[in-house]
N, C-alpha and C positions, 0 to 999 in steps of 0.2 A: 706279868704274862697275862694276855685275855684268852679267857675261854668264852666260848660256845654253853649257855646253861641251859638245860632244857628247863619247860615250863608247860599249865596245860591252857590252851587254850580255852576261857568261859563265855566270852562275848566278842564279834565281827561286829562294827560299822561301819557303814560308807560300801556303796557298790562298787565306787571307779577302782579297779587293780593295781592304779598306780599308789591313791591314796586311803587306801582301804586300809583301818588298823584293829587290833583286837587288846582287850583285855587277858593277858596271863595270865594265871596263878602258878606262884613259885615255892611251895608249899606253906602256903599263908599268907605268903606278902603276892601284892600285885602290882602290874605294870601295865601299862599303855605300848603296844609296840607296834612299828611298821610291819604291814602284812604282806607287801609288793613285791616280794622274793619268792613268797609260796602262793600264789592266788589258787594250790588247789586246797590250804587248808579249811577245816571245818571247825566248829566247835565241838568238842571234846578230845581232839587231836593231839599231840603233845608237837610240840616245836621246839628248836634251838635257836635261841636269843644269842645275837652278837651285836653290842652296841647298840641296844632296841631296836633291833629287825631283828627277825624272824629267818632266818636261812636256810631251811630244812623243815619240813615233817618227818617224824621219828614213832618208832610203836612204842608203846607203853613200858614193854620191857626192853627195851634200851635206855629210855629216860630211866628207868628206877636203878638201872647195869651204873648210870652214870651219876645220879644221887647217892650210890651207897659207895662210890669212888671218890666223889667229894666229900662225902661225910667220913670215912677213913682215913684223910687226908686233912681233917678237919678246916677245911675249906666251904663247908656251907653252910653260912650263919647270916643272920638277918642282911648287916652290914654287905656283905660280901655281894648278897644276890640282889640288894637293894640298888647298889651300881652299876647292874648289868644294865 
């Protein structure tokens, strides 16, 4: 099954909207992902990673609603987030 992980966005490069990406942070580990789905994220923003895009901005308390859903589900461990 793939999920949607949230993560927080730390760093935007690149202006163009299409190919604009950011750095994630997934509680420790990081990612490079496509940014082209949300051009109105910012840095500090939390997003939803599917297949390294970015699909959504999300508030903060949704992303943790959905960390402490994977974590009781023992679903979020390095391995796991590291292939999103």
């Amino acid at each position: 099954m793939c999920l949607a992980i949230p993560g927080k966005l730390v760093e935007i490069t690149g202006n163009d909207p299409i190919l604009r990406e950011g750095k994630v942070d997934f509680s420790g580990v990081s990612r490079k992902v496509s940014l082209s789905c949300v051009p109105e994220a910012q840095v500090g923003d939390y997003v939803l990673i599917h297949v390294g895009m970015a699909i959504s901005v999300i508030d903060e308390d949704e992303a943790q609603r959905v960390f402490r859903y994977l974590e009781e589900m023992g679903e979020l461990d390095d391995e796991e987030v590291a292939g999103s």
